[in-house]
C-alpha positions in Angstrom: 0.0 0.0 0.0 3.1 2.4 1.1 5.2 1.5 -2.0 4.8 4.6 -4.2 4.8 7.0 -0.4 8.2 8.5 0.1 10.8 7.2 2.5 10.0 10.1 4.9 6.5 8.8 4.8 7.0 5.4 4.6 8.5 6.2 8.4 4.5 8.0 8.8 3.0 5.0 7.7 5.0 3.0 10.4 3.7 5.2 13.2 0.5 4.8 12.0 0.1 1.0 12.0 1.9 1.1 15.7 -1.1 3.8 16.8 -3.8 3.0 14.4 -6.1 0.8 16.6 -5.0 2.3 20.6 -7.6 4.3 22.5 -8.2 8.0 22.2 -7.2 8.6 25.4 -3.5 7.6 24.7 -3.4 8.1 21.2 -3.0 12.0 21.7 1.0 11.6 22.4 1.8 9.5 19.7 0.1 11.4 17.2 1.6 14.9 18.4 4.8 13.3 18.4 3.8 11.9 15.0 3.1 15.7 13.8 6.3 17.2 15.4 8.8 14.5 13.5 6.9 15.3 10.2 6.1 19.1 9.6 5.0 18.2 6.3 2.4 16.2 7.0 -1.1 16.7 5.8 -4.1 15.2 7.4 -7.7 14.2 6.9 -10.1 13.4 9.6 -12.9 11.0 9.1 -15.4 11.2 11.5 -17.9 8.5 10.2 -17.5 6.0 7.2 -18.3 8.7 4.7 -18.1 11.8 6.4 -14.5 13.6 5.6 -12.8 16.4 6.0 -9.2 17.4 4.5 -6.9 19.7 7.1 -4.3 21.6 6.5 -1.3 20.4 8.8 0.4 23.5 9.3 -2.3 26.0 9.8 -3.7 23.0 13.0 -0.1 22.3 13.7 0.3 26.8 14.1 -2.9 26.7 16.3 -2.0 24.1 18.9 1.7 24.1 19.6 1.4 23.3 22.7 0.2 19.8 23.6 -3.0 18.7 22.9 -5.7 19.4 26.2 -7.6 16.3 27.0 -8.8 13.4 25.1 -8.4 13.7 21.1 -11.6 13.5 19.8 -12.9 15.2 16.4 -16.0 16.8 18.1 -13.7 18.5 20.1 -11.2 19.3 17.4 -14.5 20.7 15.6 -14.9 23.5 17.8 -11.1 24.9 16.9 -11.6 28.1 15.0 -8.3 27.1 13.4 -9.9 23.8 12.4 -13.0 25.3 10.7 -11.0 28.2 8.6 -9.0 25.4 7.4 -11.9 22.9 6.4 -11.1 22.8 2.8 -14.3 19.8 1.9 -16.7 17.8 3.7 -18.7 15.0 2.7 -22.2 13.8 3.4 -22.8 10.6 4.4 -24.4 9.3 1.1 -21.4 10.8 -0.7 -20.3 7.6 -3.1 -16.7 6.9 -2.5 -15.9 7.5 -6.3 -16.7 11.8 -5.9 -14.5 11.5 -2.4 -11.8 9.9 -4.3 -12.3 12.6 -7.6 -12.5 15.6 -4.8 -9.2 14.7 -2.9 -7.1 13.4 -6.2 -8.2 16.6 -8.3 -8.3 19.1 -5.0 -4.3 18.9 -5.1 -4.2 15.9 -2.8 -2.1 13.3 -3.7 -3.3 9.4 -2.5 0.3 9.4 -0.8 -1.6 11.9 1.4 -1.8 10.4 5.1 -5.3 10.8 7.1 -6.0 10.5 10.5 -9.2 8.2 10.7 -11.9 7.9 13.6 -13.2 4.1 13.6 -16.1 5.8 15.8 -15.6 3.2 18.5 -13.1 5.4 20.6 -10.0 4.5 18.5 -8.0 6.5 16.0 -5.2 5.8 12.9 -3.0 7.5 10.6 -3.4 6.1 6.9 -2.8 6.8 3.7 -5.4 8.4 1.7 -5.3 5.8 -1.1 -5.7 3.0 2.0 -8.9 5.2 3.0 -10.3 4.7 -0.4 -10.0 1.0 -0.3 -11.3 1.2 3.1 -14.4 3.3 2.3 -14.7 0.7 -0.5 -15.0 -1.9 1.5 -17.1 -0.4 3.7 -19.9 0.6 0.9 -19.3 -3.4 0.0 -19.7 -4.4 3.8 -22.8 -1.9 4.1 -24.4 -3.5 1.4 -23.6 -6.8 2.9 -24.9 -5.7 6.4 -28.3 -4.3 5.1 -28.8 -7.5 3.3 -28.1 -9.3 6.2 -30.5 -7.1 8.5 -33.0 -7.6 6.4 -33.0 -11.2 6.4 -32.6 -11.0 10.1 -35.7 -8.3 10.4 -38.0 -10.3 8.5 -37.0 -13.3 9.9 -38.2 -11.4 13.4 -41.4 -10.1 11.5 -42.1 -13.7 10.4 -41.6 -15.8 13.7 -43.2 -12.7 15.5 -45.9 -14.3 17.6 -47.8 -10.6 17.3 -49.7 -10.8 13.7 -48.4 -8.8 10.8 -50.7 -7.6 8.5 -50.3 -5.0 5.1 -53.8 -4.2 4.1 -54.5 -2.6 0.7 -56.9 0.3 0.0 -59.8 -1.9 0.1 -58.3 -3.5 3.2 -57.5 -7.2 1.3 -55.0 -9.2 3.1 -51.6 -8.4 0.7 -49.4 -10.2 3.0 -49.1 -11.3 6.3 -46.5 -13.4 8.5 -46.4 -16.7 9.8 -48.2 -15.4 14.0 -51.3 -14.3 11.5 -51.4 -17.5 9.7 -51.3 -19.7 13.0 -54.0 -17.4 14.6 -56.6 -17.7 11.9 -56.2 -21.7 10.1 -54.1 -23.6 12.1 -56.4 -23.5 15.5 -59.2 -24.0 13.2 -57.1 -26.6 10.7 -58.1 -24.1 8.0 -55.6 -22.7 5.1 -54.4 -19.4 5.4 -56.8 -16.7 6.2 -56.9 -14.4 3.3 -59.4 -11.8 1.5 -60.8 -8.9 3.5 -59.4 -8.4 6.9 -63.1 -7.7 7.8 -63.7 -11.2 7.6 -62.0 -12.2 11.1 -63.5 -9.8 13.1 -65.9 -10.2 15.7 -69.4 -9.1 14.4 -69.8 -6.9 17.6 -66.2 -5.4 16.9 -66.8 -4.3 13.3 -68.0 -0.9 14.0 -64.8 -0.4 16.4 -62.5 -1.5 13.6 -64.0 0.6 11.0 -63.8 3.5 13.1 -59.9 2.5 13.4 -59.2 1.9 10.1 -60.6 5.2 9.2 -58.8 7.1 11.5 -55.6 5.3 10.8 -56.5 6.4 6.3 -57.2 10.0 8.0 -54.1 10.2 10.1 -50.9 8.8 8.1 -48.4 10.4 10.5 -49.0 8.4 13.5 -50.4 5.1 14.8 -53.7 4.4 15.7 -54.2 2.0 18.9 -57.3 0.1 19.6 -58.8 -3.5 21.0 -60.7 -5.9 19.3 -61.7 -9.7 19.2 -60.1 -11.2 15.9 -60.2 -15.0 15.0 -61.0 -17.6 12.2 -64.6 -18.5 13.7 -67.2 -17.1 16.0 -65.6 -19.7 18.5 -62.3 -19.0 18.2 -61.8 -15.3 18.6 -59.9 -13.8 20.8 -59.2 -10.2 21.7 -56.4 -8.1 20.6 -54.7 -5.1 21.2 -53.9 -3.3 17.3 -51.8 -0.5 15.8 -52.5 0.6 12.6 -50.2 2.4 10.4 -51.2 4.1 7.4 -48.4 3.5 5.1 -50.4 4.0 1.5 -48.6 7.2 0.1 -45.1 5.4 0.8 -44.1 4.0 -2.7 -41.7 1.4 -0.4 -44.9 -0.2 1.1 -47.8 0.9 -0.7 -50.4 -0.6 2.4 -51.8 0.0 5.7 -49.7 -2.3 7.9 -52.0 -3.5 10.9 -50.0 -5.2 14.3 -51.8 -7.6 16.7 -50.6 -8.4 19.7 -52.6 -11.1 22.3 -54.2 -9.5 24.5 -57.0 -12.3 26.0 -55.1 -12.7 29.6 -55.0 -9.4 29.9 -58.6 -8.8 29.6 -59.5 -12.2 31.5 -57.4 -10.7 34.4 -58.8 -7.0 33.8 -62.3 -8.3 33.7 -61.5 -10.5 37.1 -60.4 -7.7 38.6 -64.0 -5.3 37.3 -65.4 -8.3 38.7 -64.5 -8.0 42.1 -64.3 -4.4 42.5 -67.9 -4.2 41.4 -69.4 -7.6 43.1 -70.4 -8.0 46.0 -68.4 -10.9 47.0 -70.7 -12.9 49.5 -73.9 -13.1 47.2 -72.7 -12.1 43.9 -74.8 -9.3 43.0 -73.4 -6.0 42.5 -71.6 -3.9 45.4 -72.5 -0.6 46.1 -69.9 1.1 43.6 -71.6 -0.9 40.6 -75.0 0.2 42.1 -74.4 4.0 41.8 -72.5 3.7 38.4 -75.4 1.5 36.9 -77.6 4.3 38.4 -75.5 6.7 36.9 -76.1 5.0 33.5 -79.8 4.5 33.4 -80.5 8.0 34.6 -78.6 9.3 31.8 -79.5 6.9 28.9 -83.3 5.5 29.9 -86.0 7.0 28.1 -88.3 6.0 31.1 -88.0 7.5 34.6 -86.2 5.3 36.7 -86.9 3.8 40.0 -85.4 2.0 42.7 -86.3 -0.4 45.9 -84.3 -0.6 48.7 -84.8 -3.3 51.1 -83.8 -3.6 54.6 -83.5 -6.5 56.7 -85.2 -6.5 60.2 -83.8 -8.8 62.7 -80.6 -9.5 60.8 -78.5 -8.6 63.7 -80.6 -10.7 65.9 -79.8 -14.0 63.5 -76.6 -13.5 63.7 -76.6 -13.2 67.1 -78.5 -16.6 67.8 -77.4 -18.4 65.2 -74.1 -17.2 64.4 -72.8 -15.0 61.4 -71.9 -18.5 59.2 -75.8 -18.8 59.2 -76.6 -14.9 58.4 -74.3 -15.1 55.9 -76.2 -17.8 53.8 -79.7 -15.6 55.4 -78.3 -13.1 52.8 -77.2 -15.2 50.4 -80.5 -17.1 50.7 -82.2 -13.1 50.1 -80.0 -11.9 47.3 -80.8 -15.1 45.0 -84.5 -14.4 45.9 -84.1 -11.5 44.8 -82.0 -12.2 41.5 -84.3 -15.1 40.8 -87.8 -12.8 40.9 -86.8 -9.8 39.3 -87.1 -9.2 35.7 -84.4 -9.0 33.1 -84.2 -5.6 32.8 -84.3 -5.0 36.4 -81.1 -4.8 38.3 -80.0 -6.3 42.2 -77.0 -4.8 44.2 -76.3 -5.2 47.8 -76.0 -1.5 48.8 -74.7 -2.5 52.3 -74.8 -5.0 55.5 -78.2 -6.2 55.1 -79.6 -3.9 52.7 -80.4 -4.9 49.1 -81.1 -1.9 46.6 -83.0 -3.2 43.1 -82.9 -0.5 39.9 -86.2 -1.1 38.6 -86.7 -0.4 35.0 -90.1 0.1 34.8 -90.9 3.2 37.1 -95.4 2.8 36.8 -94.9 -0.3 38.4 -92.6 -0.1 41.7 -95.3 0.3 44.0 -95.9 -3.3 43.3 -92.4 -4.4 42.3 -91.3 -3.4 46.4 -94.7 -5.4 47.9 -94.1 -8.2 46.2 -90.2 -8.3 46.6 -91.0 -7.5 50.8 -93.3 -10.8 50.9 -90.6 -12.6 49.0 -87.6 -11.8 51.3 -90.5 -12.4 54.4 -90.8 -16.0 53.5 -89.2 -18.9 56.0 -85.8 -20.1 55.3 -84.3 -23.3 56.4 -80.4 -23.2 56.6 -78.1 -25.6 57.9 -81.1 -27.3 59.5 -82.5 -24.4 61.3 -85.7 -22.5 60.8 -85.0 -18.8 60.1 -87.3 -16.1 59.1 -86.7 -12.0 58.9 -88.8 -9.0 58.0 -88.1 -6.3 55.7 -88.4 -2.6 55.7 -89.0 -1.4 52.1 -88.6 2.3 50.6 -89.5 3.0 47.2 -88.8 6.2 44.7 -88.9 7.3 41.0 -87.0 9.7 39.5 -89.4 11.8 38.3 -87.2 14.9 38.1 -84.9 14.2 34.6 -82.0 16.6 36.7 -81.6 14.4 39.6 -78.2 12.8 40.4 -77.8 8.9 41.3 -76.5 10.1 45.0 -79.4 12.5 45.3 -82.0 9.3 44.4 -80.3 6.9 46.6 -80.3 9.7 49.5 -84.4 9.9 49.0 -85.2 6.3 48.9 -82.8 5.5 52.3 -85.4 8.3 53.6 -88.4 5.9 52.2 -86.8 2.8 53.8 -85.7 4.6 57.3 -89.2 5.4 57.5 -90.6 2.2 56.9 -88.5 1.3 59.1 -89.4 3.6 61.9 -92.8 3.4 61.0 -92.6 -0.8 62.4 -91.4 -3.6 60.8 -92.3 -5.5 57.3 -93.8 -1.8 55.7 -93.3 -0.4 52.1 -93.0 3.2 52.4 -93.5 5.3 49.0 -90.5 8.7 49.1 -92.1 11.8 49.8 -90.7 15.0 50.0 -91.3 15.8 53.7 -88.9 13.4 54.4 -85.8 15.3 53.6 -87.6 18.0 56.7 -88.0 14.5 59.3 -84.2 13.9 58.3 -83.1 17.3 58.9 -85.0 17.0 62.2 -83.4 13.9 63.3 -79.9 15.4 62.3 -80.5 18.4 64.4 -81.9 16.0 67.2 -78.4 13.8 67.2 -76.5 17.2 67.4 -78.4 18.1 70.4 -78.5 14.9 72.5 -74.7 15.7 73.3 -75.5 19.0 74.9 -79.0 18.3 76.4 -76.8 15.1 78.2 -74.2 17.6 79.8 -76.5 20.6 80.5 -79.1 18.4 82.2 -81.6 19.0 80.0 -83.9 15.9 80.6 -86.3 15.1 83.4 -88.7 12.1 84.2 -92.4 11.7 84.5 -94.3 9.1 86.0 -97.7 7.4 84.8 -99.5 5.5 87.2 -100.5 2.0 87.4 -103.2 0.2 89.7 -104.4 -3.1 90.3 -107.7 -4.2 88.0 -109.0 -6.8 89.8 -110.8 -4.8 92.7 -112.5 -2.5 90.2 -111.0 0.2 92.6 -107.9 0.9 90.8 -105.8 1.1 93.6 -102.2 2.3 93.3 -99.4 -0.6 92.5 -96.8 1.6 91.1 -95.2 3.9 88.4 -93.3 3.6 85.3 -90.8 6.2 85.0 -90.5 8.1 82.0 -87.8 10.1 80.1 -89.0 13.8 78.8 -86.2 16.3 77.0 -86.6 20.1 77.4 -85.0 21.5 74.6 -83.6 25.4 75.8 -84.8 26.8 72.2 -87.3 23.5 70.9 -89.2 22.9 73.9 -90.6 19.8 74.5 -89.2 16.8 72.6 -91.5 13.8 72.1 -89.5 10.6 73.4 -90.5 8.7 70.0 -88.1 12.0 68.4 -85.0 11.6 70.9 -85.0 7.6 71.2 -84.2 6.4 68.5 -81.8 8.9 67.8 -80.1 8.5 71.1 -80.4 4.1 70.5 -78.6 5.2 67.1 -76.0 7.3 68.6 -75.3 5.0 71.4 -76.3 7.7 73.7 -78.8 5.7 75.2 -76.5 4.1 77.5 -75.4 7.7 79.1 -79.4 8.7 78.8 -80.6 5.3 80.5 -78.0 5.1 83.3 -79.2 8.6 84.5 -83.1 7.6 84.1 -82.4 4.6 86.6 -80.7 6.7 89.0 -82.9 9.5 88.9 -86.0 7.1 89.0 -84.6 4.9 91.8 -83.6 8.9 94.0 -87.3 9.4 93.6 -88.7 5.9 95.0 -86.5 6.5 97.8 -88.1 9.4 98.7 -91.6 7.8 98.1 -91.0 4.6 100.3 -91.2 7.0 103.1 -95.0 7.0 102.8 -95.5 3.8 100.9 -93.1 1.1 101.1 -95.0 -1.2 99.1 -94.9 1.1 95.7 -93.5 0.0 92.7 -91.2 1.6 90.1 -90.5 0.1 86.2 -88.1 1.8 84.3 -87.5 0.9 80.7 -84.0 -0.5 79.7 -82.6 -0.5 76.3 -80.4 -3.5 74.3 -77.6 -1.3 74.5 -77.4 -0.9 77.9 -78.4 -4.8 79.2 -74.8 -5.9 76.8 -72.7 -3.6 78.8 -70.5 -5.6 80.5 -71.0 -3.8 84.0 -74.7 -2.9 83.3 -75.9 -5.4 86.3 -73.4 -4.6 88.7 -73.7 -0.9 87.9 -78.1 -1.9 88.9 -77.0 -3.1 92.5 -75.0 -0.4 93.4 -77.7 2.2 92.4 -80.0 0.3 94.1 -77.4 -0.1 97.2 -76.7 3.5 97.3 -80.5 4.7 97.2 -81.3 1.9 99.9 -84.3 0.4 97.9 -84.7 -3.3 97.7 -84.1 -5.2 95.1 -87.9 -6.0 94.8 -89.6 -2.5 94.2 -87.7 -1.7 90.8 -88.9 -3.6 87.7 -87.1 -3.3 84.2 -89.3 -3.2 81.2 -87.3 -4.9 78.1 -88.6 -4.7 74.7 -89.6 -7.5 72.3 -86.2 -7.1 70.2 -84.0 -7.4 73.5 -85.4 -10.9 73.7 -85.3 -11.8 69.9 -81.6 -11.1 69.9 -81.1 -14.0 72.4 -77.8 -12.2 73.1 -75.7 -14.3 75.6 -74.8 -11.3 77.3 -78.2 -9.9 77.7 -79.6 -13.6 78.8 -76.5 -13.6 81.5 -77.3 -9.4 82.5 -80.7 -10.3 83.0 -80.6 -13.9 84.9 -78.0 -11.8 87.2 -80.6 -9.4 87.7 -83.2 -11.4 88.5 -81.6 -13.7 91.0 -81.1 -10.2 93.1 -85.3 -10.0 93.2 -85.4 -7.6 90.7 -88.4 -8.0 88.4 -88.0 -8.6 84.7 -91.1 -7.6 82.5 -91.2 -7.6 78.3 -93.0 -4.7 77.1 -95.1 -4.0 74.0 -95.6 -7.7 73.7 -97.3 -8.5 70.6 -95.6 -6.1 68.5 -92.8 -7.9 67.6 -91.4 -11.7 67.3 -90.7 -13.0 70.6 -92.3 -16.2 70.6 -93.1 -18.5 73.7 -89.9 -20.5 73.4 -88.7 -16.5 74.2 -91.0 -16.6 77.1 -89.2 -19.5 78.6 -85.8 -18.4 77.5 -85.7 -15.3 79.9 -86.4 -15.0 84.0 -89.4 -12.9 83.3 -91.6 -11.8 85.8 -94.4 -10.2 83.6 -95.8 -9.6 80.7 -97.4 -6.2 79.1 -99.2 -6.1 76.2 -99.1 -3.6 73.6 -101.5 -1.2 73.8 -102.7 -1.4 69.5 -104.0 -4.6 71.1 -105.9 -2.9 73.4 -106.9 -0.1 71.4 -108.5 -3.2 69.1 -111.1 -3.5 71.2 -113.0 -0.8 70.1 -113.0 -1.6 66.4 -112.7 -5.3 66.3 -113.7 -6.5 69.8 -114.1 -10.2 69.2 -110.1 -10.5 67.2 -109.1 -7.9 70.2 -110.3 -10.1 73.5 -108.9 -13.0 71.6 -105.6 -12.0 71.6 -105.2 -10.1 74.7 -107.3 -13.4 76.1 -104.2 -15.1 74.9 -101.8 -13.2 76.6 -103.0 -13.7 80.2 -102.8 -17.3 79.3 -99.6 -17.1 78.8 -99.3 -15.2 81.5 -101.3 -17.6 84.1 -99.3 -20.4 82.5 -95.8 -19.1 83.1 -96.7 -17.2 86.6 -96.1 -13.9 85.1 -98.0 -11.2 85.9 -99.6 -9.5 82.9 -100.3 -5.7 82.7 -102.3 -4.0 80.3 -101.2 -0.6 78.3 -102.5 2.1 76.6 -106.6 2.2 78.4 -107.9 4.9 77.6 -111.4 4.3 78.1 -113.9 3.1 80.7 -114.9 0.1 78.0 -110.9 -1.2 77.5 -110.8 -1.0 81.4 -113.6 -3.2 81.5 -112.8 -5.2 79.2 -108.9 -5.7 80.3 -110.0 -6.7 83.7 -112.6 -9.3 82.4 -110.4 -11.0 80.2 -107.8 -11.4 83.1 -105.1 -8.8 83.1 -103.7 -7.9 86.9 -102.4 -4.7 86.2 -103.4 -1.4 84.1 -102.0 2.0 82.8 -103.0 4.2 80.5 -104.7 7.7 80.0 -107.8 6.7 81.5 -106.0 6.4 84.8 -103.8 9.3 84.6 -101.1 10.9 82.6 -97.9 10.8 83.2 -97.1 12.9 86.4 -94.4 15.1 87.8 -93.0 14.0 90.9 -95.0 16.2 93.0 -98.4 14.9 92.2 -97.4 10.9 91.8 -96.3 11.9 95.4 -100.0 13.2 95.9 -101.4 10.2 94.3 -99.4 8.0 96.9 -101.1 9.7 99.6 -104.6 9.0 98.5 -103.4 5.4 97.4 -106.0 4.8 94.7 -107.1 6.7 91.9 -110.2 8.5 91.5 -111.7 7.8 88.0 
C-alpha cells in the first residue's frame, strides 16, 4: 500500500500501524509526536464511514503548539476556529466513494496523502489516503452486505413474531401477512391461510370499532392508531387483541396499511377479574355498592323512562346472627340476594347496597309500587339453613325519578329516607318517598347534634304514669313507670319517640338510660317513706343490658339509694329478647336472681315467641297497647288475643299488665279477660313527681 509513499512517509505510515487501533485517550501523544517529526504532513479526519474532512497540517499544527488538552476526539477538534477556517471539503454521508476519491485526487491531494481516521468506536489511525479509499470501498461493499443481512434477520423477526403482521390494501384485502397471522386464523381451526378482507376475522360486535380504526388510521398517516378488538378464524375462536394501525399508502416502499396484533386475551380475562371484584359484592354475587351507583348513573342518563329504585332492609338480621351465628346470616343473605335475582325481571337490576340492605334498579318506574310489595313478601318467606328455621322481616322504601336533573346520589339519599321510614314506622312496611322526608331527616340530624348537649347541661327530666291493680275494680295504686321527657332550651318539648331512637342510634342511650335509673330509683327512695309497698319500672334498652357492668352498675344504684331489690322492675322490649344475646340472657338472669323484676313490654308487636318466654327469668308480661286499642274496632279478634296473653301469663306465673286504656270500655274489658295490672290515660297521665307523690297519699285513683 506504502510502496509509491516516500521514504519520509514510509516512516509516517510505520507510526501509524503502531497507533492505528490504541484508544483515544493515549493516542493524543503518539500522534503529536507523530506531527512534530513530520512538519509536512497533511491530514484528513474521518469522523464517520463517509463523512470527511481534509486539514491543513500547518495551519492545525500553528494553532495548537502546545500539547493537545484532554482526550483527542474530532468533536472536540471541531470546535477549533483554526480547524474550521482550514476545512477545505466535507462529505455527506451518502457521498459515493468514487466523488470522495475525484474531490481529494483533483483538489491537489495526492493518494500518498496520510489521514487520521476515527473508527467511531473510541479508536484513531493514521493512513494513507489511497488506504482510506479502499477502506471506504470496502465499507460501501460491507454496508451492502450488512443491510442485506438485517434484512434477512428483520423479516426473519417479522415472520416468527408471535404478534400478527398484517399490510392491508386500500380496500383492506390481506396483501401479506407473516407466519403469527397465519397460525391465529387456520391452524387453530385446521383451515388454510386466512386471506381476502381483513373484515372477515373480526368479531361481528367489533366491526364498528374496527371501522372506526381503520378510518382514522387512512385520516391520520403520520401516527399510529391504537385500539382492542376480538379477531379469530370463527365465532368460536376469537380472541381479543390489542392493534396499531399504520397508514403506510402514500409510501411508494410499502404501498399498504400495515396493521400489528398483539394477544391480549389474559390481559382482559385478568382485567375483567379484577371489574369483577371491584364491582361484586363478594358474598352473594350481586353488584356492590360502587356498581350500584355507576349502573344508576347509566340509566338515569340513557333511559327514556324514569327510573326507580327499591331498597330493602332486613329487620332482625343482627338478631340471627346473634342466635345463630354469622356462618348462618351469611347464607340468610345469600338465601335473600338469589331471591331477589331469581324474581326480578331482566331488565331489572339487584345490588347489595350494604350489610343487610339490598337496593334493586327497577326499569319500569309505573310499576314499583308493586315491584317493592311483592319483593318484601318474598324476602319475608321462612328459610331453612343448615337445619334451622330462620325467618326476617323487611323494611321497604321506594322512589322514582321523576325529576330528569336528579343525580344517582341524590336518588339513593331519597329512597334511604323511604326505607328509614318504613323502618321507623314498624317492621315489614313499604313506604312510597315523599318530599317531607328530607324535613324528618333534617330533624333527626338536628336531634343527634343536640342529644350531646342536652346530656351535659341536664336538660332531661322524668315523668311518671301511674299503674293500679284491675282486679278490685277500685284501681288502687301498684306503682309507676318512670318516663324520660327532653326540654330542649330553644325547641321545647321533645317527644321521646323523636330523641330515642336517635339517642339508640347514637349510642347515647346508655349515658341517657343510666341517668333515668338513678334519677327514677332517687325518687322511689323518697316515696317509700310514705308507701313502702310502691313499685317503680323503668325501661331499659339492648344497648345498655350488653354492657358488660350494666348489672353490677343496677345493684350499686339500688345499694346506694337503699331500695330493695324488689320494688324496681325493668321493662325490656320484644327485640331485647329476639336477639337471644348471651350477654343480655347472663345481665338479665344476674338481675333477677337479686329480686329484681324482669317484664317484656309492647308484647305483641314484635317476634318473641313462647320458646322466648321460657328463654328469659321474666316476671311479667305487658301487652301492647294497639291490642288494646283493638277493642273498640274489632272487639271479638281484640279479646282474643289479649285473652291469649293472660294465658300465657297464668301459664308461666307472670304477671300480665295492660297498656294504653284509655277508656272506661278497654278498662272493663282488660280486667274481664284477666289482666292484673293497668296503665293508661284513662288512669292518669304521666305525672311530675309532686303529684305521683299526691297520688301515693290517697293510694287509689279516682276515675
Amino acid at each position: 500500500m506504502f510502496r509509491s509513499v516516500p521514504t519520509s512517509l514510509i516512516e509516517v505510515g510505520s507510526v501509524a500501524e503502531r497507533i492505528e487501533l490504541v484508544p483515544a485517550s493515549t493516542a493524543c501523544e503518539a500522534i503529536q509526536d507523530l506531527f512534530k517529526a513530520n512538519p509536512r504532513l497533511r491530514s484528513v479526519g474521518v469522523r464517520s464511514e463517509c463523512d470527511v474532512w481534509l486539514v491543513n497540517r500547518a495551519v492545525f499544527h500553528e494553532q495548537l503548539s502546545g500539547p493537545f488538552d484532554g482526550g483527542l476526539t474530532l468533536p472536540r477538534w471541531q470546535t477549533v476556529a483554526a480547524l474550521e477556517r482550514s476545512l477545505v471539503g466535507s462529505f455527506a454521508a451518502d457521498t459515493p466513494c468514487e466523488q470522495v476519491s475525484d474531490e481529494l485526487i483533483h483538489g491537489g491531494h495526492s493518494l500518498d496523502d496520510d489521514v487520521l481516521v476515527d473508527y467511531g468506536d473510541g479508536t484513531y489511525g493514521v493512513v494513507a489516503v489511497s488506504a482510506l479509499l479502499c477502506r471506504l470501498w470496502d465499507l460501501s461493499r460491507r454496508r451492502a452486505q450488512d443491510l442485506e443481512a438485517v434484512g434477512r434477520r428483520f423479516r426473519a423477526v417479522v415472520e416468527r413474531s408471535s404478534d400478527l403482521t398484517l399490510m392491508l390494501d386500500h380496500d383492506y384485502q390481506v396483501v401479506w401477512s407473516n407466519r403469527g397471522h397465519i397460525d391465529a386464523t387456520s391452524a387453530r381451526a385446521g383451515n388454510a391461510p386466512c386471506a381476502g378482507s381483513f373484515m372477515l376475522s373480526i368479531d361481528d360486535d367489533d366491526h364498528e370499532t374496527v371501522e372506526e380504526l381503520l378510518a382514522r388510521a387512512k385520516a391520520n398517516p403520520a401516527g399510529a392508531q391504537l385500539g382492542e378488538f376480538r379477531f379469530g378464524p370463527g365465532p368460536n375462536d376469537r380472541r381479543w387483541y390489542a392493534a396499531s394501525v399504520r397508514n403506510f399508502l402514500s409510501d411508494p416502499a410499502l404501498g399498504c396499511v400495515v396493521v400489528n396484533l398483539r394477544d391480549v386475551e389474559g390481559q382482559r380475562q385478568l382485567r375483567d377479574h379484577l371489574v369483577h371484584q371491584a364491582t361484586t359484592d363478594a358474598l352473594t354475587g350481586v353488584g356492590n355498592r360502587t356498581s350500584f351507583f355507576t349502573e344508576l348513573e347509566r340509566r338515569l342518563l340513557s333511559e327514556p323512562n324514569p327510573v326507580s329504585l327499591v331498597m330493602i332492609d332486613l329487620d332482625g338480621f343482627k338478631d340471627i346472627n346473634d342466635h345463630f351465628g354469622h356462618a348462618i346470616g351469611d347464607e340468610v343473605l345469600r338465601c335473600v340476594a338469589d331471591r331477589l335475582v331469581g324474581h326480578i325481571r331482566s331488565a331489572d337490576t339487584v345490588c347489595r347496597s350494604g350489610g343487610d340492605e339490598f337496593a334493586i334498579i327497577v326499569a319500569d318506574g309505573d310499576q314499583v309500587g308493586v315491584v317493592a310489595k311483592r319483593l318484601r313478601a318474598l324476602v319475608c318467606e321462612p328459610m331453612v339453613l343448615a337445619g334451622a328455621h330462620v325467618q326476617v322481616g323487611a323494611s321497604v322504601g321506594y322512589v322514582t325519578a321523576t325529576d330528569e336533573l336528579m343525580s344517582a346520589t341524590q336518588l339513593a339519599i331519597n329512597v334511604e329516607l323511604a326505607m328509614y321510614a318504613a323502618k321507623h314506622g314498624g317492621t315489614a312496611r313499604c313506604v312510597e318517598f315523599e318530599p317531607w322526608m328530607h324535613d324528618k331527616e333534617a330533624r333527626q340530624i338536628e336531634i343527634s347534634d343536640n342529644l350531646d348537649r342536652a346530656v351535659v347541661d341536664d336538660e332531661f327530666f322524668l315523668m311518671y304514669q301511674p299503674q293500679v291493680r284491675l282486679e278490685s275494680g277500685h284501681y288502687v295504686l301498684h306503682g309507676f313507670e318512670a318516663l324520660a321527657r327532653w326540654e330542649d332550651p330553644i325547641k321545647g318539648l321533645i317527644s321521646p319517640a323523636e330523641f330515642i331512637p336517635q339517642a339508640e342510634q347514637t349510642g347515647r342511650i346508655v349515658e341517657i338510660g343510666d341517668w333515668v335509673l338513678d334519677e327514677a330509683l332517687r325518687q322511689l327512695a323518697l316515696w317509700r317513706r310514705d308507701d313502702p309497698d310502691v313499685q317503680m319500672a323503668v325501661n331499659v334498652s339492648v344497648r345498655q343490658l350488653i354492657e358488660f357492668q350494666f348489672a353490677s352498675s343496677v345493684l350499686k344504684m339500688l345499694a346506694k339509694h337503699r331500695v330493695p331489690p324488689s320494688s324496681l322492675e325493668l321493662e325490656i322490649t320484644e327485640t331485647a329478647m329476639v336477639a337471644d344475646n348471651e350477654t343480655v340472657a347472663t345481665t338479665l338472669q344476674t338481675l333477677r336472681e337479686a329480686g329484681i323484676g324482669i317484664s317484656v313490654d309492647d308484647y305483641g308487636s314484635g317476634n318473641a315467641s313462647i320458646a322466648y318466654l321460657r328463654r328469659f327469668p321474666l316476671t311479667a308480661i305487658k301487652a301492647d297497647q294497639e291490642l288494646v286499642a283493638l277493642l273498640d274496632t274489632e272487639p271479638a279478634a281484640a279479646t282474643a288475643l289479649l285473652s291469649s296473653i293472660t294465658s300465657l301469663a297464668e301459664a308461666l306465673n307472670l304477671q300480665s299488665v295492660a297498656e294504653g286504656i284509655e277508656t272506661c270500655r278497654q278498662s272493663e274489658a282488660v280486667r274481664d279477660i284477666g289482666f292484673d295490672l293497668g296503665q293508661g290515660y284513662y288512669f292518669a297521665r304521666p305525672l311530675t313527681a309532686e303529684a305521683a307523690g299526691k297520688l301515693i297519699h290517697a293510694g287509689a285513683v279516682d276515675i
